[in-house]
N, C-alpha and C positions, 0 to 999 in steps of 0.2 A: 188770279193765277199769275198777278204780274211778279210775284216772288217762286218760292220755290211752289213744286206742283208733289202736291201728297201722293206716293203709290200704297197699295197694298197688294201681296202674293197671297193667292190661292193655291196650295200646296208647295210639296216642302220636299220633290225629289232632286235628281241631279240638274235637270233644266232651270229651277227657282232657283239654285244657287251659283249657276252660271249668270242667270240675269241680275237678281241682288249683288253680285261682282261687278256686274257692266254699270248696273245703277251707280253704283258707289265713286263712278269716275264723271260722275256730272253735275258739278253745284249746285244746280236751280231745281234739283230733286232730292225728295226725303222720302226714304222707306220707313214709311210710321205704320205700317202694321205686316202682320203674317198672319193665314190661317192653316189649320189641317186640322184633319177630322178626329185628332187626337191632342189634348193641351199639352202633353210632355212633349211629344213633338215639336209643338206649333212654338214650345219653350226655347228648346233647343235648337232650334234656328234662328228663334229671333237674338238670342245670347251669343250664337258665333256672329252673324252681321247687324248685331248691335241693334236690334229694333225696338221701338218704345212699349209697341203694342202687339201680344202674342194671344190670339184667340183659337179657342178648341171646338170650333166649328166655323162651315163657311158664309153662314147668317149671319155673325156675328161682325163679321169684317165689314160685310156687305151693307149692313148698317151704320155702320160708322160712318158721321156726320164729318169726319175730317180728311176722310181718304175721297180723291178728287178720280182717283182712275187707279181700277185691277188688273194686274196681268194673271191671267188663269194657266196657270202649270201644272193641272193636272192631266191624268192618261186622258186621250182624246176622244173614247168613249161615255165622259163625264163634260165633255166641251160645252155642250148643247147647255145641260142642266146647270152648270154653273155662272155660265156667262147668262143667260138667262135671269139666275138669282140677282147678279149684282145689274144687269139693265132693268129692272123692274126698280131695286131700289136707285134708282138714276145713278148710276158710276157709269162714266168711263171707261172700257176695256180693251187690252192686248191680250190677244185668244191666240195660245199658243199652237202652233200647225201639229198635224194636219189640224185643220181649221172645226171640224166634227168627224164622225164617224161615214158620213155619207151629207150628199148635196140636200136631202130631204131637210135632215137637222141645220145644214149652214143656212138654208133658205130661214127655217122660222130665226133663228139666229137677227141675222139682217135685217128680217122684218121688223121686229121687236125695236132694233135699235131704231131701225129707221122713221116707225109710228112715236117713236118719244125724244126723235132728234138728237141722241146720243152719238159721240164718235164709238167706234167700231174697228177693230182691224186685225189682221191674221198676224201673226208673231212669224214672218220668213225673214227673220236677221240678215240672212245672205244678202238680200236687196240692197242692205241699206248701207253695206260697207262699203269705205272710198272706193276700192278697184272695180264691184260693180255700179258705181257711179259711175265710172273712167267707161266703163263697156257699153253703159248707156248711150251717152254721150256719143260715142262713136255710134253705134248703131243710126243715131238719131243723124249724125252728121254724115252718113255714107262714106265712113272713109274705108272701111271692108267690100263697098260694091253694094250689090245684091246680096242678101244674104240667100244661101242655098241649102244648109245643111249646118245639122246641127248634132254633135255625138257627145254624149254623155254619160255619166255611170258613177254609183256610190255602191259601193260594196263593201262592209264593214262584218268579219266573221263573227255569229253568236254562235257559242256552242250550243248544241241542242238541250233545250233544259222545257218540257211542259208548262214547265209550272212560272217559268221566266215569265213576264210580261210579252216581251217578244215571241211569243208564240202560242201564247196565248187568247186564244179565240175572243171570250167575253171579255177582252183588253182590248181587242181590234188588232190584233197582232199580225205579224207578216212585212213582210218589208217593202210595198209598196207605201202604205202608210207613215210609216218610220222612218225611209232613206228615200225608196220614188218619188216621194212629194217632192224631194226637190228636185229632180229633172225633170217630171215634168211640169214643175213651176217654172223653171230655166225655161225649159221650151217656149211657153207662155211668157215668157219676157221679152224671149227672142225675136219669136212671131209675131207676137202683138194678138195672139187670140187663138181658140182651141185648133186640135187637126180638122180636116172635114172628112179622115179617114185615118182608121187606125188597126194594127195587128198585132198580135201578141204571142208569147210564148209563155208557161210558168210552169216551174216545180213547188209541187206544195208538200209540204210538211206533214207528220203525221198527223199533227193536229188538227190540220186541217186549212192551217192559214199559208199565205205567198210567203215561200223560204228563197224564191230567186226569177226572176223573168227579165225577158228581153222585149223591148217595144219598141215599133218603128210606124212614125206619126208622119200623115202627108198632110200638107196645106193647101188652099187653092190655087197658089200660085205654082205649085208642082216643089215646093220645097220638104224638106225628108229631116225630121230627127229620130235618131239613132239611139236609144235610151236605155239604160239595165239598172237593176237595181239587184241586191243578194245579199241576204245574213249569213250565207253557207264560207263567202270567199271576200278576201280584202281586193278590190279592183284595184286599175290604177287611179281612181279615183281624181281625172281630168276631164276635160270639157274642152270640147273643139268647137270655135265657128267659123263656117268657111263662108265667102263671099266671092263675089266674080274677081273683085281686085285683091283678095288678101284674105288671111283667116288669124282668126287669133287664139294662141293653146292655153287655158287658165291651169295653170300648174298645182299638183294636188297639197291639201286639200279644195279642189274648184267652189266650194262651199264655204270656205275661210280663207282665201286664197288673198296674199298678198304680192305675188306676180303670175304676170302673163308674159308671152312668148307674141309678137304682130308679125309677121311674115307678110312679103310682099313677093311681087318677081322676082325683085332684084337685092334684097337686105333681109335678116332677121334681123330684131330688132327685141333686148328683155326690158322688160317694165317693172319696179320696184313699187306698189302702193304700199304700204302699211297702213296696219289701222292701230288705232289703242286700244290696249287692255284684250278682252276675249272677244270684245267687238261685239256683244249685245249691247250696251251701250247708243251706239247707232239707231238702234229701231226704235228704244226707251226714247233719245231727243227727237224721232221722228214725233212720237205720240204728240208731244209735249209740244212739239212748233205747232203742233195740227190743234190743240188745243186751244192754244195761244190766238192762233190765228179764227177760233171760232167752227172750224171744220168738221163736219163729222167722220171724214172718210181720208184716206193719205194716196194723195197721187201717185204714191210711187206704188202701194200695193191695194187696189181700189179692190172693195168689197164685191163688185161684179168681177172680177179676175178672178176672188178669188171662189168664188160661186164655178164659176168656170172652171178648173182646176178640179174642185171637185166632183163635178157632173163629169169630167172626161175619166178619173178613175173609178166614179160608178161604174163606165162604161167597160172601163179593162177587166173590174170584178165582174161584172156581167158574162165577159167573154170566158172568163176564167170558173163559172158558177161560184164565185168565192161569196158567201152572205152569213154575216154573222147571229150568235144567237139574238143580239136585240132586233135583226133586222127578219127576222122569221112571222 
């Protein structure tokens, strides 16, 4: 892998062609294959980003002796069983969040990789962009204090459609899975580990699945995230973190965000990151250094994180009775 490093894509919706974008902005990688469960498909993607190898099924990728690592982009009721497929034939994979449908399937997930020494890792882009690099950093370096609290919110309107993915039951539909993930990934970034208490609110949908809730996450040290997620309404779609000396506002979208707001006593202060391209990009060269480097796991979104993550919104589906038909 001291040259470029083979990818292949496991499905062929709007996420695969976000990432195949981000790929295409990094020399030391080649998108040498696609798959989808239908060849005119798998065609017609590999012909608009130019890919050498377009296969009509996800076996077929998965055996390919020349692809080094899969990012799996399909709906994340399919997570489990495909990433599964390509760890058995030894690849490499970036499992697109939510990470499985529930902690049950991230656990065999993990295992798998783990018993065949494979790297492994959740697809949360957000982590890997400069400006949350810049946020880490700070975190790490106390220049916000203590941190105290944390409020957050992704709300993006679907119209009600049944039959949409997004609301769709046997998809894993709802917007906890779809937009929550990421705060309360943030949360877990923030904190450094799950709440040890948590409450909730939800409106659900006909269908049955999370159309909108509010969560508020306590820590042992008495710290509070403030969290919402909803396909009903567009939030403001920012993210606050407060600390004893300071907070900082990530300006929307907080999930793509290329400035922050640092407040102090005495100054505000705006902060300008950008990143390149759509900034999927970022978490593709994470894979790749983690590769390079021999690693199975990426320090910045380790596999127990993100087992974590998902065992805590078990826990909100819980409160919520929300269980879908595979989980009956």
């Amino acid at each position: 892998m001291k040259d470029s490093i083979h990818w292949g894509i496991i499905g062929t919706g709007a996420i695969a062609h976000k990432f195949a974008q981000g790929l295409a902005l990094l020399n030391d990688a080649k998108l040498m294959a696609v798959a989808s469960r239908r060849q005119e498909t798998a065609d017609a993607f590999g012909q608009q980003h130019r890919i050498p190898r377009c296969y009509g099924s996800y076996a077929a990728l998965a055996q390919d002796p020349d692809i080094h690592v899969v990012y799996v982009a399909t709906p994340h009721p399919f997570h489990k069983e495909n990433t599964l497929l390509c760890l058995e034939a030894n690849k490499a994979v970036l499992c697109e969040k939510p990470f499985a449908l529930n902690a049950q399937e991230a656990r065999a997930m993990v295992q798998a990789a783990r018993e065949r020494g494979l790297f492994l890792m959740e697809a949360m882009w957000t982590r890997f962009l400069p400006l949350m690099v810049k946020i880490r950093e700070m975190l790490e370096q106390g220049s916000l204090g203590a941190i105290q609290m944390l409020a957050a919110d992704f709300g993006a309107h679907f119209p009600f459609d049944p039959a949409h993915r997004a609301y769709n039951p046997d998809l894993g539909g709802g917007a906890l899975l779809d937009l929550g993930v990421y705060v309360v990934s943030l949360a877990s970034m923030v904190f450094g580990g799950p709440p040890e208490q948590m409450t909730s609110l939800v409106t659900l949908a006909e269908t049955g699945v999370d159309e909108q809730e509010g969560m508020v996450f306590r820590y042992p040290d008495g710290q509070i995230a403030i969290l919402s997620a909803s396909m009903r309404v567009t939030t403001p779609q920012e993210a606050t973190i407060v600390g004893t000396h300071g907070r900082v506002r990530i300006h929307r979208p907080w999930w793509a965000a290329s400035r922050f707001t640092l407040a102090t006593e005495t100054q505000e202060t705006d902060m300008i990151i950008p990143f390149a391209g759509n900034g999927y990009n970022y978490e593709a060269r994470e894979v790749m250094a983690c590769l390079r480097a021999g690693k199975t796991e990426s320090d910045v979104m380790p596999l127990d994180e993100t087992l974590s993550i998902m065992e805590t919104m078990d826990q909100l589906r819980a409160q919520w009775g929300l269980r879908y038909p595979q989980e009956h």
